[in-house]
C-alpha positions, 0 to 999 in steps of 0.5 A: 334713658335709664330714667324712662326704662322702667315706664317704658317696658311696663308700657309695652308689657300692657299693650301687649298684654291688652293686645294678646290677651286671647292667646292666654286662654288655656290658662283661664281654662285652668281657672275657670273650666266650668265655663265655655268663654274665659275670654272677654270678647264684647270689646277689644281690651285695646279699645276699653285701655284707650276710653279708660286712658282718656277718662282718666287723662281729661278729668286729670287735666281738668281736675290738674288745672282747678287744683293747681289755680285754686292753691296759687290764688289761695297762696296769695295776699288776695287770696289767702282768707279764702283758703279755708273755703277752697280746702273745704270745697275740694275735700267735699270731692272725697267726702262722697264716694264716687258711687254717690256722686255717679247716683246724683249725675247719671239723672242729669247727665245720663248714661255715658262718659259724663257722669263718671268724668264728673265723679273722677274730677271731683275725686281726684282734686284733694290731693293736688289741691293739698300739695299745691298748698304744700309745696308753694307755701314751703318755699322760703320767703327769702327766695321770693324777696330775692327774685323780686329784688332781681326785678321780677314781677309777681307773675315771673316769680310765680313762673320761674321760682315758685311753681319751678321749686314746688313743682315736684310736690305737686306732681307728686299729689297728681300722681296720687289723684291720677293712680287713684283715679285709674281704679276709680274710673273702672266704675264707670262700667256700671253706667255704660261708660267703657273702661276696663271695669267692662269685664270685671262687672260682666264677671261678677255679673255671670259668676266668671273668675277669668273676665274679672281676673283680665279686668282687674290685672289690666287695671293694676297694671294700667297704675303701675305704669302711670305710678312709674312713669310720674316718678321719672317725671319727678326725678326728670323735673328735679334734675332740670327745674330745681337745679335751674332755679339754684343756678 
Protein backbone atom coordinates (compact mmCIF):
# COMPACT_ATOMS: atom_id res chain seq x y z
CA UNK A 1 0.00 0.00 0.00
CA UNK A 2 2.80 2.16 1.17
CA UNK A 3 3.73 1.62 -2.70
CA UNK A 4 0.96 3.50 -4.34
CA UNK A 5 0.57 6.34 -1.27
CA UNK A 6 2.88 8.61 -2.96
CA UNK A 7 0.86 8.48 -6.42
CA UNK A 8 -2.32 8.42 -4.85
CA UNK A 9 -2.38 11.88 -2.69
CA UNK A 10 -0.59 13.48 -5.78
CA UNK A 11 -3.89 11.99 -7.50
CA UNK A 12 -6.03 13.67 -5.06
CA UNK A 13 -4.21 16.83 -4.51
CA UNK A 14 -4.77 17.37 -8.68
CA UNK A 15 -8.30 16.71 -9.12
CA UNK A 16 -9.04 18.68 -6.23
CA UNK A 17 -7.03 21.35 -7.24
CA UNK A 18 -8.54 20.97 -10.81
CA UNK A 19 -11.85 20.92 -9.09
CA UNK A 20 -11.16 23.90 -6.67
CA UNK A 21 -9.42 26.14 -8.56
CA UNK A 22 -11.84 29.13 -8.54
CA UNK A 23 -11.86 29.08 -4.58
CA UNK A 24 -8.03 30.19 -4.97
CA UNK A 25 -9.09 33.44 -6.76
CA UNK A 26 -7.96 35.88 -3.91
CA UNK A 27 -4.45 34.89 -4.58
CA UNK A 28 -4.49 35.55 -8.47
CA UNK A 29 -5.95 38.78 -7.37
CA UNK A 30 -2.63 39.21 -5.63
CA UNK A 31 -0.54 38.24 -8.59
CA UNK A 32 -2.35 39.60 -11.05
CA UNK A 33 -4.59 42.95 -9.47
CA UNK A 34 -4.62 44.57 -12.75
CA UNK A 35 -6.80 42.35 -14.04
CA UNK A 36 -10.89 41.60 -13.44
CA UNK A 37 -10.77 37.59 -14.03
CA UNK A 38 -7.88 35.82 -12.77
CA UNK A 39 -9.92 32.83 -12.98
CA UNK A 40 -9.85 30.85 -16.35
CA UNK A 41 -13.32 29.99 -16.70
CA UNK A 42 -13.77 29.03 -20.88
CA UNK A 43 -13.67 25.30 -19.94
CA UNK A 44 -13.83 23.69 -16.53
CA UNK A 45 -10.05 22.72 -15.85
CA UNK A 46 -11.77 19.25 -14.79
CA UNK A 47 -12.77 18.81 -18.56
CA UNK A 48 -9.37 20.25 -19.96
CA UNK A 49 -7.08 17.53 -17.32
CA UNK A 50 -9.73 14.39 -18.77
CA UNK A 51 -8.96 15.57 -22.98
CA UNK A 52 -5.21 16.30 -21.65
CA UNK A 53 -5.21 12.66 -19.76
CA UNK A 54 -6.76 10.82 -23.07
CA UNK A 55 -4.37 12.57 -25.67
CA UNK A 56 -1.71 11.60 -23.71
CA UNK A 57 -2.93 8.02 -22.96
CA UNK A 58 -3.95 7.09 -26.75
CA UNK A 59 -0.66 8.32 -28.19
CA UNK A 60 1.06 6.36 -25.24
CA UNK A 61 -0.71 3.23 -26.02
CA UNK A 62 -0.21 3.77 -29.76
CA UNK A 63 3.16 4.89 -29.57
CA UNK A 64 3.87 2.02 -26.53
CA UNK A 65 2.53 -0.84 -28.97
CA UNK A 66 4.99 0.50 -32.19
CA UNK A 67 8.10 0.84 -30.15
CA UNK A 68 7.52 -2.04 -28.13
CA UNK A 69 7.23 -4.78 -31.69
CA UNK A 70 9.68 -2.72 -33.32
CA UNK A 71 12.61 -3.51 -30.69
CA UNK A 72 11.18 -7.27 -30.36
CA UNK A 73 11.36 -8.15 -34.04
CA UNK A 74 14.72 -5.79 -34.27
CA UNK A 75 15.95 -8.33 -31.57
CA UNK A 76 15.30 -11.13 -33.68
CA UNK A 77 17.39 -13.29 -36.15
CA UNK A 78 15.11 -11.90 -38.44
CA UNK A 79 15.16 -9.11 -37.91
CA UNK A 80 18.22 -7.95 -36.75
CA UNK A 81 19.66 -6.21 -40.24
CA UNK A 82 16.83 -3.84 -39.89
CA UNK A 83 17.70 -2.46 -36.62
CA UNK A 84 19.61 0.32 -37.72
CA UNK A 85 16.23 1.19 -40.22
CA UNK A 86 13.96 0.92 -37.34
CA UNK A 87 16.29 3.37 -34.84
CA UNK A 88 16.58 5.57 -37.83
CA UNK A 89 12.98 5.77 -38.40
CA UNK A 90 11.75 6.57 -34.65
CA UNK A 91 14.43 9.22 -33.96
CA UNK A 92 12.98 11.08 -37.23
CA UNK A 93 10.01 11.55 -34.41
CA UNK A 94 12.47 13.61 -32.13
CA UNK A 95 14.58 15.14 -34.84
CA UNK A 96 11.29 17.46 -35.75
CA UNK A 97 9.93 19.60 -32.93
CA UNK A 98 6.42 18.76 -32.47
CA UNK A 99 5.63 22.43 -33.75
CA UNK A 100 6.92 21.15 -36.91
CA UNK A 101 5.06 18.25 -37.49
CA UNK A 102 1.56 19.92 -36.08
CA UNK A 103 2.48 22.51 -39.11
CA UNK A 104 2.91 19.58 -41.64
CA UNK A 105 -0.64 17.83 -39.99
CA UNK A 106 -3.01 20.34 -39.34
CA UNK A 107 -3.23 20.94 -43.37
CA UNK A 108 -4.20 17.19 -43.85
CA UNK A 109 -5.72 16.68 -40.74
CA UNK A 110 -7.29 19.82 -39.78
CA UNK A 111 -7.96 21.50 -36.56
CA UNK A 112 -8.49 19.25 -33.52
CA UNK A 113 -7.18 16.43 -31.64
CA UNK A 114 -5.69 14.63 -34.73
CA UNK A 115 -2.78 16.28 -35.43
CA UNK A 116 -1.28 16.66 -32.20
CA UNK A 117 -1.90 12.82 -31.69
CA UNK A 118 0.14 12.46 -34.58
CA UNK A 119 3.13 14.75 -33.12
CA UNK A 120 2.91 12.90 -29.37
CA UNK A 121 2.94 9.78 -31.14
CA UNK A 122 5.77 10.26 -33.09
CA UNK A 123 7.66 12.29 -30.08
CA UNK A 124 7.33 10.09 -27.81
CA UNK A 125 8.44 6.60 -29.78
CA UNK A 126 12.47 6.95 -29.14
CA UNK A 127 12.50 6.51 -25.78
CA UNK A 128 10.80 3.35 -25.50
CA UNK A 129 12.01 2.42 -28.72
CA UNK A 130 15.53 2.79 -27.04
CA UNK A 131 14.84 0.86 -23.92
CA UNK A 132 13.10 -2.04 -25.56
CA UNK A 133 16.38 -2.67 -27.39
CA UNK A 134 18.15 -2.12 -24.30
CA UNK A 135 16.56 -4.00 -22.00
CA UNK A 136 15.94 -7.30 -24.25
CA UNK A 137 19.35 -7.13 -25.75
CA UNK A 138 20.69 -7.08 -22.05
CA UNK A 139 19.45 -10.31 -21.25
CA UNK A 140 22.18 -12.97 -21.04
CA UNK A 141 21.75 -15.33 -23.59
CA UNK A 142 22.42 -17.92 -21.12
CA UNK A 143 18.64 -17.48 -19.88
CA UNK A 144 17.19 -17.79 -23.07
CA UNK A 145 19.28 -21.51 -24.13
CA UNK A 146 17.95 -22.15 -20.52
CA UNK A 147 14.11 -21.78 -21.20
CA UNK A 148 14.54 -23.39 -24.59
CA UNK A 149 16.12 -26.34 -22.84
CA UNK A 150 12.89 -26.27 -20.50
CA UNK A 151 11.12 -26.76 -23.98
CA UNK A 152 9.65 -23.51 -24.47
CA UNK A 153 8.94 -22.38 -27.73
CA UNK A 154 10.56 -18.93 -28.92
CA UNK A 155 6.97 -17.16 -28.31
CA UNK A 156 6.93 -18.67 -24.44
CA UNK A 157 10.24 -17.49 -23.86
CA UNK A 158 9.71 -13.96 -25.34
CA UNK A 159 6.32 -13.89 -22.88
CA UNK A 160 7.66 -15.46 -20.01
CA UNK A 161 11.51 -14.77 -19.65
CA UNK A 162 12.48 -11.93 -21.97
CA UNK A 163 9.70 -9.23 -21.82
CA UNK A 164 9.29 -10.23 -17.95
CA UNK A 165 13.22 -9.67 -17.32
CA UNK A 166 13.27 -6.29 -19.60
CA UNK A 167 10.07 -5.19 -18.58
CA UNK A 168 11.31 -2.52 -16.14
CA UNK A 169 13.76 -0.96 -18.69
CA UNK A 170 10.95 -0.57 -20.81
CA UNK A 171 8.53 0.85 -18.49
CA UNK A 172 11.10 3.10 -17.55
CA UNK A 173 11.52 4.55 -21.20
CA UNK A 174 7.52 4.64 -21.23
CA UNK A 175 7.98 6.86 -18.31
CA UNK A 176 10.10 9.16 -20.00
CA UNK A 177 7.78 9.27 -23.63
CA UNK A 178 4.62 9.73 -21.33
CA UNK A 179 6.09 12.64 -18.82
CA UNK A 180 7.48 14.17 -21.76
CA UNK A 181 4.55 13.84 -23.46
CA UNK A 182 2.35 15.53 -20.84
CA UNK A 183 4.03 18.89 -21.44
CA UNK A 184 4.18 18.08 -24.87
CA UNK A 185 0.45 17.98 -25.68
CA UNK A 186 -0.14 21.42 -23.86
CA UNK A 187 0.69 22.49 -27.36
CA UNK A 188 -2.26 21.34 -28.53
CA UNK A 189 -4.05 24.31 -27.68
CA UNK A 190 -2.60 25.97 -30.34
CA UNK A 191 -4.72 23.93 -32.90
CA UNK A 192 -8.15 23.80 -31.11
CA UNK A 193 -7.35 20.49 -29.53
CA UNK A 194 -8.29 21.09 -25.53
CA UNK A 195 -5.68 20.51 -22.99
CA UNK A 196 -4.41 22.26 -20.16
CA UNK A 197 -2.23 24.43 -22.53
CA UNK A 198 -5.96 26.44 -23.04
CA UNK A 199 -5.32 28.73 -20.32
CA UNK A 200 -1.78 29.18 -20.53
CA UNK A 201 -2.03 30.11 -24.56
CA UNK A 202 -5.38 32.18 -23.45
CA UNK A 203 -2.69 33.86 -20.76
CA UNK A 204 0.12 34.90 -22.92
CA UNK A 205 -2.38 35.91 -25.56
CA UNK A 206 -3.98 38.54 -23.19
CA UNK A 207 -0.87 39.45 -21.03
CA UNK A 208 -2.76 37.28 -17.73
CA UNK A 209 0.13 35.82 -15.42
CA UNK A 210 -2.53 33.80 -13.21
CA UNK A 211 -4.30 31.91 -16.55
CA UNK A 212 -0.78 31.04 -17.35
CA UNK A 213 0.48 30.36 -13.76
CA UNK A 214 -3.12 27.46 -13.62
CA UNK A 215 -2.18 26.23 -16.80
CA UNK A 216 1.15 25.45 -16.16
CA UNK A 217 1.04 24.12 -12.12
CA UNK A 218 -1.88 21.74 -13.51
CA UNK A 219 0.46 20.34 -15.95
CA UNK A 220 3.43 20.22 -13.65
CA UNK A 221 1.45 18.51 -11.48
CA UNK A 222 -0.47 16.24 -14.02
CA UNK A 223 3.64 14.85 -14.60
CA UNK A 224 4.58 14.38 -11.16
CA UNK A 225 1.77 12.17 -10.67
CA UNK A 226 2.25 10.17 -13.72
CA UNK A 227 6.26 10.31 -13.24
CA UNK A 228 5.38 8.58 -9.53
CA UNK A 229 2.68 6.58 -10.28
CA UNK A 230 5.08 4.62 -13.31
CA UNK A 231 7.79 4.20 -10.23
CA UNK A 232 5.56 2.26 -8.15
CA UNK A 233 4.89 0.28 -11.38
CA UNK A 234 8.48 -0.24 -11.55
CA UNK A 235 9.09 -1.07 -8.12
CA UNK A 236 5.46 -3.26 -8.15
CA UNK A 237 6.76 -5.16 -11.46
CA UNK A 238 10.40 -5.76 -10.01
CA UNK A 239 8.82 -7.36 -7.10
CA UNK A 240 6.25 -9.97 -9.12
CA UNK A 241 7.77 -10.42 -12.64
CA UNK A 242 11.79 -10.57 -12.28
CA UNK A 243 11.78 -12.62 -8.90
CA UNK A 244 8.99 -14.83 -10.76
CA UNK A 245 11.06 -15.39 -13.45
CA UNK A 246 14.56 -16.28 -11.02
CA UNK A 247 12.06 -18.72 -9.07
Amino acid sequence: MRTWLSPLLLAVLLIGLSAAMPVLEPLFHWIQPDKQRVIYERESFLFLLQNHLVLVLISATIGTLAAVAGGIFATRSSGRDFLPLVSQIASIGQTFPPVAVLALAVPVLGFGEAPILVALILYGLLPILRNTLAGLEGIDPAVREAGRGMGMSSMQVLFQVELPLAGRVILAGIRTSVTINIATAAIGSTIGARTLGDPVIAGLVNGNTAYVLQGAILIGLLALTTDSLFEALERVWDRRFSLQVAA
